[in-house]
C-alpha positions as CSV (number, residue, x, y, z in Angstrom):
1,X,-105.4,67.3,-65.1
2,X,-103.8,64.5,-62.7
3,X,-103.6,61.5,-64.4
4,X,-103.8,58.0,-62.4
5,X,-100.1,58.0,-62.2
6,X,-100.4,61.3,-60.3
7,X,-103.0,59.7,-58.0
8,X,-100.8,57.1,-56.2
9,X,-97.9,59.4,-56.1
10,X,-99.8,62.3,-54.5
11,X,-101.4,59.1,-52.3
12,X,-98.0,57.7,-51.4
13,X,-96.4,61.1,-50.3
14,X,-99.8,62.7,-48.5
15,X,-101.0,59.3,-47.5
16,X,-102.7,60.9,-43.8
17,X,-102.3,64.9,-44.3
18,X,-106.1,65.5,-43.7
19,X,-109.0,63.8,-43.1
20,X,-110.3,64.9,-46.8
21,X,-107.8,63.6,-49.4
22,X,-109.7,60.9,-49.5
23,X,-112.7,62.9,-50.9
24,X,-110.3,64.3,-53.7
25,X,-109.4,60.5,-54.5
26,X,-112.7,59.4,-55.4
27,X,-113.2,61.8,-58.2
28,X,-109.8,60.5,-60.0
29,X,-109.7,56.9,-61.3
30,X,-108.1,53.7,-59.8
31,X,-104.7,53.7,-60.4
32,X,-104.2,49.9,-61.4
33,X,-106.8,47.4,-62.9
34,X,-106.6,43.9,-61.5
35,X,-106.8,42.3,-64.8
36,X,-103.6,44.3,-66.0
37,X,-101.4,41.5,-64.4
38,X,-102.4,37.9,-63.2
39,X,-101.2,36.5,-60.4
40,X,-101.0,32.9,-59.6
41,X,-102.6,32.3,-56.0
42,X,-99.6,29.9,-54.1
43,X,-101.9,28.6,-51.3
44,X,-105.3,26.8,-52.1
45,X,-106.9,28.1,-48.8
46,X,-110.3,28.6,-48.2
47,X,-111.2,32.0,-49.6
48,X,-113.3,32.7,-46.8
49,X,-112.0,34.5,-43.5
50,X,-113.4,31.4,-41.2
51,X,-111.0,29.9,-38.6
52,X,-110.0,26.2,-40.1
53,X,-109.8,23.1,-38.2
54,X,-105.8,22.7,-36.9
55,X,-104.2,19.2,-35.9
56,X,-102.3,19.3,-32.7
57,X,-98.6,18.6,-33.2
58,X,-96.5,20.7,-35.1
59,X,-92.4,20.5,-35.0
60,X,-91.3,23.3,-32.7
61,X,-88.0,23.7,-34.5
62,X,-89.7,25.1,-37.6
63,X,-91.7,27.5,-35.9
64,X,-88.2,28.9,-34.2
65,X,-87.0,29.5,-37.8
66,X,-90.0,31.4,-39.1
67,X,-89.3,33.6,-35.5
68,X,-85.6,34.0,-37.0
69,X,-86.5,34.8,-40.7
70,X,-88.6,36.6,-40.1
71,X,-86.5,38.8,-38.0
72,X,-83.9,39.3,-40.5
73,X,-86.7,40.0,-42.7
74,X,-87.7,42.9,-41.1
75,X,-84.2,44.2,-41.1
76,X,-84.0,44.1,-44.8
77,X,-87.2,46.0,-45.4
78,X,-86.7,48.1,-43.3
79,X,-85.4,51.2,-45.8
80,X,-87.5,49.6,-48.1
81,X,-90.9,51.6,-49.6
82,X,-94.4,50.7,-48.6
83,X,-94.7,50.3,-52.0
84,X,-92.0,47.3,-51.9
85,X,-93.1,45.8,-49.0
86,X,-96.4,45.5,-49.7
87,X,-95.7,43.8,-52.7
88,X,-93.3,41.3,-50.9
89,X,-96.2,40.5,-48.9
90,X,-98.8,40.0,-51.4
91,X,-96.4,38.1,-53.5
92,X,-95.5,35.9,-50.4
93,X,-98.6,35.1,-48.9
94,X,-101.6,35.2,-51.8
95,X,-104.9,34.7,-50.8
96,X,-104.1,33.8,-47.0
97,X,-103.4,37.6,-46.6
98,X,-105.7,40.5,-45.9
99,X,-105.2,43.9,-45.0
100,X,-107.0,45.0,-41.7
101,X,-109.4,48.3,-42.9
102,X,-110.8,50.9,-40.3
103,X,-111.2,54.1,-41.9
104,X,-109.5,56.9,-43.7
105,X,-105.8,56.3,-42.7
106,X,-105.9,52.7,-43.9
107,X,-106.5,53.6,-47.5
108,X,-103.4,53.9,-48.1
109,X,-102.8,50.6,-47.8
110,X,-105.6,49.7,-50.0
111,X,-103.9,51.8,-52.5
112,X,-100.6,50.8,-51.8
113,X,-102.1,47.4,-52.6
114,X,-103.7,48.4,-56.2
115,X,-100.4,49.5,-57.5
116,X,-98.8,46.3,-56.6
117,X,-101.5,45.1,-59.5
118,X,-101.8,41.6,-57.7
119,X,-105.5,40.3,-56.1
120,X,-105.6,41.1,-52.3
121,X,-108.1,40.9,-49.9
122,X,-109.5,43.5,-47.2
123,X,-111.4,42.9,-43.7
124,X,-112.7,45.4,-41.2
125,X,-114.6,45.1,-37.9
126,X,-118.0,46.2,-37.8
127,X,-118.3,46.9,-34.1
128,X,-122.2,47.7,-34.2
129,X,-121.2,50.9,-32.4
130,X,-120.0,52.9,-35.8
131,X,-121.5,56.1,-37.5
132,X,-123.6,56.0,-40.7
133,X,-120.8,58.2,-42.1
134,X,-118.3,55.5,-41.7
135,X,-120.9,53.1,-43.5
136,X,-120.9,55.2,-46.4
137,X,-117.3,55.7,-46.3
138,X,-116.2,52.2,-46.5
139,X,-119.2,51.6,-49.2
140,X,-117.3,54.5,-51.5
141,X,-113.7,52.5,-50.8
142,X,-115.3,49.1,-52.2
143,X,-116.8,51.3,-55.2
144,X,-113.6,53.5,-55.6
145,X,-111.4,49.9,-56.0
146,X,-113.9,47.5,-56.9
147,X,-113.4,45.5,-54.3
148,X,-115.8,43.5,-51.5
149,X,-114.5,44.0,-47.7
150,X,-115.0,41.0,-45.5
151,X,-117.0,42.5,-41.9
152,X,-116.7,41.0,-39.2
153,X,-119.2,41.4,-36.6
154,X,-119.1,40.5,-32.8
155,X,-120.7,37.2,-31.3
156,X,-125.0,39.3,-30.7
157,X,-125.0,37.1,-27.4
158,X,-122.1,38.9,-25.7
159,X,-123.0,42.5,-26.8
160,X,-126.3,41.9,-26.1
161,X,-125.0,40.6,-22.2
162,X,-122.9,43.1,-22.2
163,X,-125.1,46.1,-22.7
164,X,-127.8,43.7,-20.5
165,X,-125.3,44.0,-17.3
166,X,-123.3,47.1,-17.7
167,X,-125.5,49.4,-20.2
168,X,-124.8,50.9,-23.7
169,X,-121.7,53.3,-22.5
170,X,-119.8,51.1,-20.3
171,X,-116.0,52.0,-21.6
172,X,-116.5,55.6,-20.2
173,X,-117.0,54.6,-16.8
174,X,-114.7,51.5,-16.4
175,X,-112.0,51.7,-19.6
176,X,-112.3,50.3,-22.6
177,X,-111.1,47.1,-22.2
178,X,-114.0,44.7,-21.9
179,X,-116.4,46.6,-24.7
180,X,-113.5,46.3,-26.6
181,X,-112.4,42.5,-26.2
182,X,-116.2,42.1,-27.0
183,X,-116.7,44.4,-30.2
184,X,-113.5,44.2,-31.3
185,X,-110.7,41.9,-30.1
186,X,-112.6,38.2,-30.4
187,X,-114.2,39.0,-34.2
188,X,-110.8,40.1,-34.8
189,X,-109.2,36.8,-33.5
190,X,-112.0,35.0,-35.5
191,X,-110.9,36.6,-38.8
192,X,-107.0,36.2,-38.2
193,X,-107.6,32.0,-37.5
194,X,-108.6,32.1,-41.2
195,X,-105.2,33.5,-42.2
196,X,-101.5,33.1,-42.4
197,X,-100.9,36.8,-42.2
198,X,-102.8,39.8,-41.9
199,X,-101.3,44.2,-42.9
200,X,-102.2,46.6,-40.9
201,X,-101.5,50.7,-41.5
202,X,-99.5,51.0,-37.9
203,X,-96.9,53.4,-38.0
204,X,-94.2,54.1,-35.6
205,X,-95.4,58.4,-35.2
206,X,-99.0,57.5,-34.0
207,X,-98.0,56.8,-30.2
208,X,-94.0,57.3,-29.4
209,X,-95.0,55.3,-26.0
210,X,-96.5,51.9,-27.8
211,X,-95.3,52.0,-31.3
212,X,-92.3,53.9,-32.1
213,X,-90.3,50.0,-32.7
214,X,-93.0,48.5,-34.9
215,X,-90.7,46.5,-37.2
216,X,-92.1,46.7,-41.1
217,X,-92.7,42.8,-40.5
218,X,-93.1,40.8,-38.0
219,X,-94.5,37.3,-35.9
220,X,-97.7,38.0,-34.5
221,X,-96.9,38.1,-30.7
222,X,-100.8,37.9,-29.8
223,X,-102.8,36.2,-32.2
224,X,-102.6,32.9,-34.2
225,X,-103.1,32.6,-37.5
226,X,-104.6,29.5,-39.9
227,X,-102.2,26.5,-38.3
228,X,-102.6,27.7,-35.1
229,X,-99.6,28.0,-32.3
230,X,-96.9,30.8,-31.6
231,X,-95.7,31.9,-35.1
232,X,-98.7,30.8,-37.3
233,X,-99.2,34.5,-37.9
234,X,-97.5,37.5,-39.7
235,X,-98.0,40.9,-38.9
236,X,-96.9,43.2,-41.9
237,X,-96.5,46.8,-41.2
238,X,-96.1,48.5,-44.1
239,X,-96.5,52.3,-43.0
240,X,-94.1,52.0,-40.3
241,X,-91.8,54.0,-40.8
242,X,-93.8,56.6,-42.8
243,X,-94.0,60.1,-41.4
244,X,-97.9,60.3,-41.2
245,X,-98.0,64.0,-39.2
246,X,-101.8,64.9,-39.2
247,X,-103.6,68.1,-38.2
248,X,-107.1,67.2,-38.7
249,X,-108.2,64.9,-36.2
250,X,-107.1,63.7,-32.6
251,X,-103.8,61.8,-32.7
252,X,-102.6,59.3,-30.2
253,X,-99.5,61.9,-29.4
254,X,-102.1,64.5,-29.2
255,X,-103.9,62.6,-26.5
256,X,-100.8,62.0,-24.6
257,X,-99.7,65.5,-24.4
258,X,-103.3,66.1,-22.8
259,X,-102.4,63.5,-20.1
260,X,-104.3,60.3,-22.0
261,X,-101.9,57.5,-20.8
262,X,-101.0,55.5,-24.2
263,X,-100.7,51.9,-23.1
264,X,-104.9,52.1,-22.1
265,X,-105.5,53.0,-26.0
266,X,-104.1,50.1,-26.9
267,X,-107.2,48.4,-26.7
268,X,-106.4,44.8,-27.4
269,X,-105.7,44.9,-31.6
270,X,-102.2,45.6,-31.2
271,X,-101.6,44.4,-27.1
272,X,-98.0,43.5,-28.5
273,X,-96.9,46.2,-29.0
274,X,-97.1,47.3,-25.4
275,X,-94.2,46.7,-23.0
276,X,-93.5,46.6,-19.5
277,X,-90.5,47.2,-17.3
278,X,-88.5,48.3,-20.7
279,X,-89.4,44.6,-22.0
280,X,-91.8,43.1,-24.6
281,X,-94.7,41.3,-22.6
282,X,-93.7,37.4,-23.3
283,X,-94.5,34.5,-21.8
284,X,-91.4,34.3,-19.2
285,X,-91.6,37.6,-17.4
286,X,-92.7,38.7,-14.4
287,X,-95.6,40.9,-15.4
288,X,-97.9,43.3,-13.8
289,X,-100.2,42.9,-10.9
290,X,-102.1,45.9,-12.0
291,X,-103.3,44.3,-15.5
292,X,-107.4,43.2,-15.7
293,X,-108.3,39.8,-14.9
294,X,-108.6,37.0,-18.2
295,X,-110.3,34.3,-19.0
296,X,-113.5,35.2,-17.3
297,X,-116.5,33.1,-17.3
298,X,-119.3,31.0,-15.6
299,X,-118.5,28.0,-17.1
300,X,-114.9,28.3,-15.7
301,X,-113.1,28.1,-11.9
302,X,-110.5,30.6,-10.8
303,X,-108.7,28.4,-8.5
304,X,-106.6,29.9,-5.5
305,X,-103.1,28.7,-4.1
306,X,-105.2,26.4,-1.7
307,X,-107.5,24.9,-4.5
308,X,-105.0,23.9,-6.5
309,X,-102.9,22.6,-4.2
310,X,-105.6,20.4,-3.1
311,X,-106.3,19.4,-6.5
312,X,-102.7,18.3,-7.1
313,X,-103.4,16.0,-3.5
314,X,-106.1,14.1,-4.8
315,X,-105.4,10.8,-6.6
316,X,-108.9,9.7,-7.1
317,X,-110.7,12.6,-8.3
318,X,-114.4,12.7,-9.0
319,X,-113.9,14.4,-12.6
320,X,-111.1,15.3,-14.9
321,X,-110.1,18.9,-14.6
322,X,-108.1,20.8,-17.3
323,X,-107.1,23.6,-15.6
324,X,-104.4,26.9,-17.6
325,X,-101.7,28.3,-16.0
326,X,-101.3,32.1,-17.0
327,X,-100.4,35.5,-16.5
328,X,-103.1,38.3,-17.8
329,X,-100.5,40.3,-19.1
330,X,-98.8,38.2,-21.2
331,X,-99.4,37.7,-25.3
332,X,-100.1,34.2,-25.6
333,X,-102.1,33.7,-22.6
334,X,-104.4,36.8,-24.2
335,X,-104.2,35.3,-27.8
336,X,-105.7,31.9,-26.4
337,X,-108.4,32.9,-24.4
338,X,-110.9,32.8,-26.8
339,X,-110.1,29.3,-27.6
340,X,-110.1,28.1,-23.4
341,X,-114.0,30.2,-22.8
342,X,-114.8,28.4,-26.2
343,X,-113.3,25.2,-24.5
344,X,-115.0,25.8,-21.1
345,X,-118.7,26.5,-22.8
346,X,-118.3,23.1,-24.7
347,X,-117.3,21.2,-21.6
348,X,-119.9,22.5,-19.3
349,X,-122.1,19.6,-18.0
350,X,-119.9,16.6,-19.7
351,X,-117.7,15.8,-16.4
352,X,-114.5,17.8,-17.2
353,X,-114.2,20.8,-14.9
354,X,-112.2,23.9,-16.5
355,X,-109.8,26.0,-14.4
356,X,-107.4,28.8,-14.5
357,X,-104.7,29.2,-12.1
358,X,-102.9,32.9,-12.2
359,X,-99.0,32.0,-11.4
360,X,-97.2,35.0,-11.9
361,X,-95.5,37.5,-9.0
362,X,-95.6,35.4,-5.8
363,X,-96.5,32.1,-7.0
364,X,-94.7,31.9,-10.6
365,X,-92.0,29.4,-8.4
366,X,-94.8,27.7,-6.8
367,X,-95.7,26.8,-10.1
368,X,-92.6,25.9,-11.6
369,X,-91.8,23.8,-9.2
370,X,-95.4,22.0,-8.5
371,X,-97.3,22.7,-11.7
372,X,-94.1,22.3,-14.7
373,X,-94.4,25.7,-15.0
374,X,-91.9,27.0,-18.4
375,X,-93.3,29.1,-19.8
376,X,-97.2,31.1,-19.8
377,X,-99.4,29.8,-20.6
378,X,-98.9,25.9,-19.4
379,X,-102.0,23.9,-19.6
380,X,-102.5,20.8,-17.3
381,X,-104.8,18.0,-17.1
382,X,-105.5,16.9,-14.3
383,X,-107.0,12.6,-15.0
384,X,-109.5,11.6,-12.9
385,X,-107.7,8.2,-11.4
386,X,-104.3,9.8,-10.7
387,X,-102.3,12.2,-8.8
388,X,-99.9,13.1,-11.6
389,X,-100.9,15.9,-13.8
390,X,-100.4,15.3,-18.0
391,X,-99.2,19.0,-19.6
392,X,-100.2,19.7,-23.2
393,X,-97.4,19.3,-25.6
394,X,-98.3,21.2,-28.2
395,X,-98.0,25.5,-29.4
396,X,-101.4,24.9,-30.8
397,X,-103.9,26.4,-28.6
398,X,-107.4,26.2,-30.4
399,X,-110.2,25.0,-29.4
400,X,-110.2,21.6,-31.6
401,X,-107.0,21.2,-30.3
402,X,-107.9,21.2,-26.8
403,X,-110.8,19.2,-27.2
404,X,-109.0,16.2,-29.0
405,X,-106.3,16.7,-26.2
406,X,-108.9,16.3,-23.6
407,X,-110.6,13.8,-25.3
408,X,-107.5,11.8,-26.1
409,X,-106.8,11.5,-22.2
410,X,-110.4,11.7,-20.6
């Protein structure tokens, strides 16, 4: 007879041997009871996963400390359990936590979480595109730990234009980035802006060629978190390090033995962990020409060399423009470009055009020189009675940021 002892032990040592442990789980009990040990909640946050409203200035220093600590962080845990660690961030972050769930693999982490015996929180992403056995396998999780998982679901206007214009099996014809940006990336970014850090079950043996220097914690290089900005969001990787060798389903190293190029499965969730010329995608490189096109919409310009050269001629303008200057390869430009289509659908018809300008390879000194270029992604606006373009000052890059920026200097 395996007691519930037994249960997390064989859990923490077998945590991904088959696709069927799990099965064996759910006929043992849970291993801790929530009640068994209060915890006091450190952050009075909205319990909800909904993005909250963030102010536009916050001190840069601060946010180059958090980069530092949490660095050294990372080096401390890193011969640390998963156990350990994901009680250090549990105990750190309270309810502005969650742990990302997407199916068998992931929970461990649920379990890891149980024996820590504080409250935690769990979210997955309902894609509309998953199997009725997955639906009954996440309802046996929440039964198995007595716990409710937050869904989030992707906005029904662009699946339903997506499936309109390029049917219901686009990603095997033309990758997998845009179904997935749709169904998974932006309902992802919706429930991370309601957060302050988020735990996912990444380790560094699922894909030698995009993982294998996942650090146990880190600053989310993509997405923002709660307060918006570079560094508003932790990334805690507990499993990292854990040898999760699997025979019963397709691996990522499988895939890439078979020829399956690694960076393309890396479909958006976890872009920073991808790197190019032997460096971490960031906003000062150089980039790829070969990357897909961002920040696509109707509501929104792509200007060319010669457009926005003659918008920086023009001293009397006849409306405002606010116009980003990015790279689609790098992080931050991707973690912010739900916030600029948001920005561009509220400012279509009020007078303020919306632009993007792409300034890396050729014209990144153009744009240093003409357009205060720094770092990607600069955002300008451009007033409608003068010649000089105003930069935003601020890390924050939400959408109610924007919009008081832009209203601020309409």
């Amino acid at each position: 007879m395996t007691t519930s002892s037994d249960c997390g032990t064989h859990l923490i040592a077998n945590a991904s041997s088959s696709s069927n442990w799990f099965l064996r789980l759910l006929d043992r009990p849970a291993t801790v009871n929530l009640s068994q040990r209060r915890f006091s909640v450190k952050s009075k946050r909205n319990d909800s996963i909904v993005p909250l409203a963030a102010t536009i200035v916050e001190p840069e220093v601060a946010e180059k400390i958090k980069v530092e600590d949490y660095e050294q962080l990372a080096k401390d845990l890193e011969n640390s359990s998963p156990l350990e660690i994901m009680d250090k961030a549990l105990d750190e972050f309270g309810n502005d936590i969650a742990i990302a769930f997407s199916g068998a693999e992931d929970v461990a982490l649920i379990e890891y979480a149980k024996l820590t015996g504080r409250p935690f929180r769990v979210f997955s992403l309902d894609t509309g595109r998953l199997n009725p056995e997955t639906y009954r396998f996440f309802d046996a999780v929440e039964k198995h730990y007595d716990i409710h998982i937050e869904y989030m679901f992707p906005d029904a206007v662009e699946v339903q234009a997506l499936v309109r214009s390029k049917g219901l099996f686009s990603f095997y014809e033309d990758g997998h980035q845009e179904c997935c940006r749709v169904r998974k990336v932006r309902p992802l970014r919706r429930a991370l802006k309601g957060l302050s850090a988020w735990i996912t079950g990444q380790r560094k043996d699922q894909s030698p060629g995009t993982r294998s220097e996942i650090p146990v914690v880190q600053v989310d290089p993509v997405f923002e978190g709660m307060d918006g900005g570079v560094g508003s969001l932790i990334k805690w990787n507990p499993l990292a390090n854990v040898d999760g060798t699997r025979s019963s389903w397709p691996t990522r190293e499988r895939r890439e033995m078979v020829g399956e190029d690694a960076k393309a499965k890396e479909c958006g969730l976890h872009k920073g962990n991808l790197k190019q010329d032997g460096a971490l995608l960031n906003g000062n490189g150089n980039g790829a020409a070969g990357v897909a096109d961002i920040f696509n919409s109707q509501n929104l310009v792509n200007l060319s060399r010669t457009g926005i050269e003659n918008l920086l001629r023009l001293e009397n303008r006849k409306e405002p423009w606010i116009v980003v200057i990015y790279a689609p390869w790098c992080q931050f430009c991707q973690g912010m470009e739900q916030s600029y289509l948001e920005l561009a659908d509220k400012l279509a018809g009020s007078g303020v055009k919306v632009g993007k300008f792409r300034a890396d390879g050729d014209q990144k000194e153009f744009a240093k020189q003409e357009l205060q270029l720094g770092s990607f992604p600069t955002i300008l606006l451009f007033p409608k009675h003068s010649s000089r373009p105003i930069k935003y000052p601020s890390e924050k890059r939400d959408v109610d940021s924007l919009m008081t920026f832009v209203s601020a200097l309409r």
